[in-house]
C-alpha positions in Angstrom: 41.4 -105.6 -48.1 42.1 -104.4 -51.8 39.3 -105.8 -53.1 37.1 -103.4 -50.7 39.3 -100.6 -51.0 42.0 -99.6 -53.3 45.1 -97.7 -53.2 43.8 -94.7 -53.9 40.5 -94.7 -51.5 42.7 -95.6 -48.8 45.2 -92.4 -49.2 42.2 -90.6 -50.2 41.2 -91.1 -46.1 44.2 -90.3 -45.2 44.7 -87.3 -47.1 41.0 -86.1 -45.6 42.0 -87.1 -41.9 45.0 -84.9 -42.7 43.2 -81.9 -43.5 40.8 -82.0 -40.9 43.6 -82.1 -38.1 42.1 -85.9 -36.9 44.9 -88.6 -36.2 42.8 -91.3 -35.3 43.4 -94.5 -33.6 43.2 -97.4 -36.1 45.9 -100.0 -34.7 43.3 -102.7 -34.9 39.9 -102.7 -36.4 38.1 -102.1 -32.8 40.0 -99.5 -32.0 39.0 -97.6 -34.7 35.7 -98.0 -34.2 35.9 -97.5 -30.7 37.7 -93.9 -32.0 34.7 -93.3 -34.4 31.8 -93.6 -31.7 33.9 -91.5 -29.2 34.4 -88.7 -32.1 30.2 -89.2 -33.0 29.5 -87.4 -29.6 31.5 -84.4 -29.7 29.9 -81.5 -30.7 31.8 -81.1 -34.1 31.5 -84.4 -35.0 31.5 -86.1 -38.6 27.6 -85.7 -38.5 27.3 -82.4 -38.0 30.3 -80.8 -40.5 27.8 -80.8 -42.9 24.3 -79.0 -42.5 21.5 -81.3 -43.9 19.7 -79.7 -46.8 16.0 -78.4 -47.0 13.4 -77.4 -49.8 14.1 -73.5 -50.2 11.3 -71.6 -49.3 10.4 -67.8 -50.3 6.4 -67.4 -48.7 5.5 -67.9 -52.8 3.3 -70.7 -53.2 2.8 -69.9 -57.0 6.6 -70.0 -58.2 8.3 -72.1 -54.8 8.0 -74.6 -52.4 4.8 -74.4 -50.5 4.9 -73.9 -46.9 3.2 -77.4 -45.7 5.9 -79.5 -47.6 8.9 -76.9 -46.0 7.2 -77.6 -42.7 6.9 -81.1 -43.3 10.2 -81.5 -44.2 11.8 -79.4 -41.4 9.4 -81.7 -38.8 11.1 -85.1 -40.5 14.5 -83.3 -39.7 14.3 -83.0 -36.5 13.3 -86.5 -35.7 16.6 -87.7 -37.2 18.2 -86.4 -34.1 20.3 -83.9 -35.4 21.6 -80.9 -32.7 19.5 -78.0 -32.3 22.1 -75.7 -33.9 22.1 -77.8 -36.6 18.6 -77.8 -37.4 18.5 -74.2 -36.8 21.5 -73.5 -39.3 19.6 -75.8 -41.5 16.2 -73.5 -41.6 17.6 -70.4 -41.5 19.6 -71.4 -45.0 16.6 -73.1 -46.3 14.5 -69.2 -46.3 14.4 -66.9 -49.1 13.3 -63.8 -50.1 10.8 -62.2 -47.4 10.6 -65.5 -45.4 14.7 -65.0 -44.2 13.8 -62.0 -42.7 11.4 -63.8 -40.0 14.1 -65.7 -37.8 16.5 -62.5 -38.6 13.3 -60.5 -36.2 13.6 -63.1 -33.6 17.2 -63.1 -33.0 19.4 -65.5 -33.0 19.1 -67.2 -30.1 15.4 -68.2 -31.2 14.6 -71.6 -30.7 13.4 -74.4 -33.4 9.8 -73.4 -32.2 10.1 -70.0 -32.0 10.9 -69.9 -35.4 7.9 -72.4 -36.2 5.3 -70.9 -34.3 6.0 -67.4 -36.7 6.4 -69.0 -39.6 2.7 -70.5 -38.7 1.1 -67.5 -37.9 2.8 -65.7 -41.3 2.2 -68.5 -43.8 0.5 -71.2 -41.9 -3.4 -72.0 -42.7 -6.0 -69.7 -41.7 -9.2 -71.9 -42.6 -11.6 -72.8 -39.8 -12.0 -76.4 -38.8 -15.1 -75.8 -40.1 -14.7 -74.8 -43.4 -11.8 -77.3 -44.0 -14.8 -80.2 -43.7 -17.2 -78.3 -46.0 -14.6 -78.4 -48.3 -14.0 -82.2 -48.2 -17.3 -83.0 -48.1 -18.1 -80.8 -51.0 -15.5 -82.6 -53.2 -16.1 -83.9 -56.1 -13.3 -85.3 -58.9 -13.0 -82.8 -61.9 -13.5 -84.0 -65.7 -9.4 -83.7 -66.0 -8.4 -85.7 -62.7 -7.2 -89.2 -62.3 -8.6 -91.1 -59.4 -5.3 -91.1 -58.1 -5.1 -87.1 -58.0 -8.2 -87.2 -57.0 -7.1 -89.1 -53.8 -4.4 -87.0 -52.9 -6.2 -84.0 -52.6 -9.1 -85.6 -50.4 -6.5 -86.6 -48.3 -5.0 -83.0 -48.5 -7.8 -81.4 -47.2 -8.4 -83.9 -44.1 -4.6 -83.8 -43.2 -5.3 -80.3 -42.8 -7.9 -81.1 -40.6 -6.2 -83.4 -38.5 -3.6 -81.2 -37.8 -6.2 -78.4 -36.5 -7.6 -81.6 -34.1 -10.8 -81.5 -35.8 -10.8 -85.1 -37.0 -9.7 -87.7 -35.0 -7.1 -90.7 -36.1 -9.6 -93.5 -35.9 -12.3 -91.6 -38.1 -9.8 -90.7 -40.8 -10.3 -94.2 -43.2 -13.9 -94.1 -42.8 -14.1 -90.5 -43.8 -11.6 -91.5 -46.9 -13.0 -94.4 -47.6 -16.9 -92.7 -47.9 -16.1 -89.6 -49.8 -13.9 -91.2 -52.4 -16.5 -93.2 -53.8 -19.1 -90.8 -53.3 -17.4 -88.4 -55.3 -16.4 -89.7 -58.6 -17.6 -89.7 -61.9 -20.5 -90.9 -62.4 -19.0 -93.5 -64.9 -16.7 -94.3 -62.7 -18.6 -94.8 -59.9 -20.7 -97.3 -61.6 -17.8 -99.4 -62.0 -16.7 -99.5 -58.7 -19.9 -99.7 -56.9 -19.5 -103.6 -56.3 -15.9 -103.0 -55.0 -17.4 -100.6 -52.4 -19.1 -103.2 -50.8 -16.4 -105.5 -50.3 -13.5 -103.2 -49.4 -13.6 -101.3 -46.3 -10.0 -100.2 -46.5 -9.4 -96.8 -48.2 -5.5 -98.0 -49.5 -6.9 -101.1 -50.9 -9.9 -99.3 -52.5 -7.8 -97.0 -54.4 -6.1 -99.6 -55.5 -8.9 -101.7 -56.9 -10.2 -98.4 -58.8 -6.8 -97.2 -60.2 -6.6 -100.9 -61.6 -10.4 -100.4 -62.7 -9.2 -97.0 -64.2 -6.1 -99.1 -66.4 -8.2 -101.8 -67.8 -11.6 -99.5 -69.1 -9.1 -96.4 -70.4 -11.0 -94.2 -68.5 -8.5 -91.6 -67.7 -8.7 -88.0 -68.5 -5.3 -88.5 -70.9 -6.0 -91.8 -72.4 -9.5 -90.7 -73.8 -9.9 -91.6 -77.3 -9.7 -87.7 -79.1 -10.5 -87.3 -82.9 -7.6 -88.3 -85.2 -5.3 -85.2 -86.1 -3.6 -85.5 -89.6 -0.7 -83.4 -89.1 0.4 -83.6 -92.8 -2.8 -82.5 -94.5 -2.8 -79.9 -92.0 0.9 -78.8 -92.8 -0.1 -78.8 -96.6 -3.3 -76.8 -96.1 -1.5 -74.5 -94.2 1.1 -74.1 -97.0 -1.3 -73.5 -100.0 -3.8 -71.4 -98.2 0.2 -69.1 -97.0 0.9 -69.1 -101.0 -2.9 -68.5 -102.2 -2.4 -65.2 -99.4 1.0 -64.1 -101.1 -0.6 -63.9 -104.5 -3.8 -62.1 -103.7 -1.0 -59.7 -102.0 0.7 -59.4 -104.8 -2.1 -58.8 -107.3 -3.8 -56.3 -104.8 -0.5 -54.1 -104.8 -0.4 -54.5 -108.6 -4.0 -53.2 -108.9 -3.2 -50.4 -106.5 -0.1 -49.3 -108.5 -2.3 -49.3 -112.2 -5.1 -47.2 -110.3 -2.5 -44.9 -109.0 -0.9 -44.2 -112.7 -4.4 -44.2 -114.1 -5.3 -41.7 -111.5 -2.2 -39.2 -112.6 -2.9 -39.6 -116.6 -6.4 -38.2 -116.3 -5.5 -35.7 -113.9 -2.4 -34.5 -116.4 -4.7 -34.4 -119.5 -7.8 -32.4 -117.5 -8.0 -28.9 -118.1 -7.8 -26.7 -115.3 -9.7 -24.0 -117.0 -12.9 -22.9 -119.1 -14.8 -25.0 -117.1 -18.6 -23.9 -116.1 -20.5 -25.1 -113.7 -24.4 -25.5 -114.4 -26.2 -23.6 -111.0 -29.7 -25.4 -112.2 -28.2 -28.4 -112.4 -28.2 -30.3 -108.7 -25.3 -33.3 -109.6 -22.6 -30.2 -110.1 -21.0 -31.9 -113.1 -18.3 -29.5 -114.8 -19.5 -28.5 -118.7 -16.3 -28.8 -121.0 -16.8 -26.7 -124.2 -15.6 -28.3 -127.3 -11.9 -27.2 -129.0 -13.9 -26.7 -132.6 -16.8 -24.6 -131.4 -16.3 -21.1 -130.1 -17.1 -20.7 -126.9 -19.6 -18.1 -125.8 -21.0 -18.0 -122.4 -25.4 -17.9 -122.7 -26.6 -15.7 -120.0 -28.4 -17.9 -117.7 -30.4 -15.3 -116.0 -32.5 -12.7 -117.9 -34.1 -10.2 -116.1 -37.8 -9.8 -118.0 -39.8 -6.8 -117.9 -41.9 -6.7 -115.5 -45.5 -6.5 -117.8 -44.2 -9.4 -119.2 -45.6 -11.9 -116.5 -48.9 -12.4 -115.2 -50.1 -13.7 -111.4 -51.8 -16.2 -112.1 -53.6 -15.6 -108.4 -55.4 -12.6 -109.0 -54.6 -12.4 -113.0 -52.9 -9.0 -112.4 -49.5 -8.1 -114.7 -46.5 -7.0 -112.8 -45.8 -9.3 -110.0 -45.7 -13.1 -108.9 -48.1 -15.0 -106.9 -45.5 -15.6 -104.3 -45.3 -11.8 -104.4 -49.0 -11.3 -104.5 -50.8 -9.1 -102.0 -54.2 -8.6 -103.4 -57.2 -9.3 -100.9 -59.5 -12.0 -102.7 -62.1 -12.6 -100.3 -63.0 -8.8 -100.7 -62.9 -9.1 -104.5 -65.2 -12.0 -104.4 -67.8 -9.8 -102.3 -67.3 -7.0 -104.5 -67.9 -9.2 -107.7 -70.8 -10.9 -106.4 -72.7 -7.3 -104.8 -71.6 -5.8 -108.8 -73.9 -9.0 -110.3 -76.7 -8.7 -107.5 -76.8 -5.0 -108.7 -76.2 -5.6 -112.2 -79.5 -8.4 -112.4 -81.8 -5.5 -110.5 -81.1 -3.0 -113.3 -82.0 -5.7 -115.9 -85.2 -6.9 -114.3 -86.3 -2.9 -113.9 -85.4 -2.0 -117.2 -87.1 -5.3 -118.6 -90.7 -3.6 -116.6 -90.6 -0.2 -117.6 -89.9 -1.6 -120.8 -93.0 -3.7 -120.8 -95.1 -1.2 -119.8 -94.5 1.3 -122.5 -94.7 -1.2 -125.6 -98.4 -0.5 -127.0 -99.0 -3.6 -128.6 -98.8 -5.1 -125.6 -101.9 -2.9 -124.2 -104.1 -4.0 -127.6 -103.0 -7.8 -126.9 -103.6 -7.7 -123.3 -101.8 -10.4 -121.5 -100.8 -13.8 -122.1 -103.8 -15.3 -119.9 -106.6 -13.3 -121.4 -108.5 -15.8 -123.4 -110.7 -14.2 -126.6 -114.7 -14.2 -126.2 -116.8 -15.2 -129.0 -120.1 -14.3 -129.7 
């Protein structure tokens, strides 16, 4: 008897039967256990002093438990045959946050399915039959999933299925079986092909392919990457921090010299006798020299006014941009003056010719002399 229990387990019991107000009947060993069944099937029996525990759930699938696996796990309590107040006691402590408040609305004498059927219609699926088998037949395994992942969620999505009685029991295997092969990679699937034809079982197939999957390294994390070199990277990274700090340094140096250079040549400038040139389009300031006295050369003269000339109508007194003088009528006036002036000539040139008398005694110049 020691060697099962010691000293101290055994006054442990009794100390516990003690504060639980039990005495119970233990003269031989089958009256004990006689005493133990009788106590198991009163209502505050061993099994039920303590409430069995559940996944906690808060209607967050991101951060929490999600609402299938609660579900799943409440459904595996009750077929352990706890009481009904038990199993009650036990939901209502497994709900948090907005979830708690759903048996609270039903009261609380709400049954085990009252409580379920809400919970369903809160957080339960929503998806047709329908679309759940366009979404399992439209399956196909991602660049960054395992075959065994890639299992679980086929079988996921038909689960959810069968429990909306849109796929029967018997058809579940075949459906498995077909769209695991079907939808993996393509360099996976070439290695497998021959074991599709010899294993009809969809257990056993993934099996053969996760053992497939071992011996070619063909999973997503034991692809061969690139080597890293995580000491020449480490040393890079340290020259290329100091070659920044000295180019800091040297930048705040240069701005420091342009500064002082910058308040030298502003101290020595003078701030007066400077002229500005209004000809002169670039605006640079004209600094007379200390040794020359400065006299300031009127920039503007005014002339006289007879001392320029348009050189439009070649009158004095004004500028062409001033000029008003009408030269088409000049022209017309210049060119009647010369039509008049050659018609005086060619008159006077007659008259003239008529009164010379040697020209009567040589007659004219196609008269030709008669000899006799």
């Amino acid at each position: 008897m020691s060697d099962y229990l010691s000293k101290d387990e055994i006054s442990n019991i009794v100390m516990a039967f003690k504060e639980m107000d039990l005495k119970p009947c233990a003269q031989t060993p089958d009256d004990f256990k006689t005493w133990m069944e009788d106590y198991k099937d009163t209502d505050d029996d061993l099994w039920n002093a303590y409430l069995p525990r559940i996944s906690a759930f808060s209607g967050d699938a991101k951060t929490g438990t999600p609402y299938d696996l609660w579900r799943y796990e409440v459904q595996c309590l009750i077929k352990t045959g706890h009481t009904h107040e038990t199993i009650t006691m036990a939901i209502r402590r497994s709900l948090r946050g907005d979830a708690s408040k759903v048996p609270m609305r039903l009261g609380p004498e709400a049954t085990i399915d009252d409580i379920i059927d809400k919970m369903d219609s809160i957080y339960g699926s929503v998806d047709q039959p329908e679309a759940l088998l366009g979404q399992f037949y439209t399956a196909r395994q991602q660049d960054d999933e395992d075959v065994a992942t890639w299992a679980c969620r086929l079988e996921e999505i038909l689960s959810k299925a069968k429990n909306r009685k849109n796929v029967t029991e018997e058809n579940i295997n075949d459906m498995l079986t077909s769209k695991f092969f079907d939808g993996l990679r393509p360099e996976m699937k070439n290695i497998v092909r021959y074991k599709k034809d010899t294993i009809t079982d969809f257990h056993s197939l993934l099996k053969a392919t996760r053992e497939i999957e071992n011996q070619h390294n063909l999973k997503p994390s034991l692809k061969k990457k690139p080597p890293t070199q995580a000491t020449s990277k480490s040393m890079t990274t340290t020259v290329e921090n100091r070659q920044i700090q000295q180019l800091t340094a040297l930048v705040k140096q240069l701005s420091q010299d342009v500064k002082a250079l910058k308040e030298d040549r502003n101290c020595d400038q003078p701030s007066t006798n400077i002229q500005w040139s209004r000809r002169d389009t670039s605006w640079t300031p004209y600094h007379p020299d200390e040794t020359t006295i400065y006299r300031p050369v009127e920039q503007h003269r005014r002339h006289k006014q007879n001392d320029f000339t348009c050189w439009r109508c070649r009158q004095a007194g004004h500028y062409a941009i001033d000029c008003t003088v009408r030269l088409d009528h000049s022209r017309k006036t210049q060119r009647a003056l010369n039509l008049q002036q050659s018609f005086i000539m060619k008159q006077s040139t007659q008259q003239t010719e008529q009164k010379s008398p040697i020209s009567g005694l040589l007659g004219s110049s196609n008269e030709v002399p008669y000899y006799c």
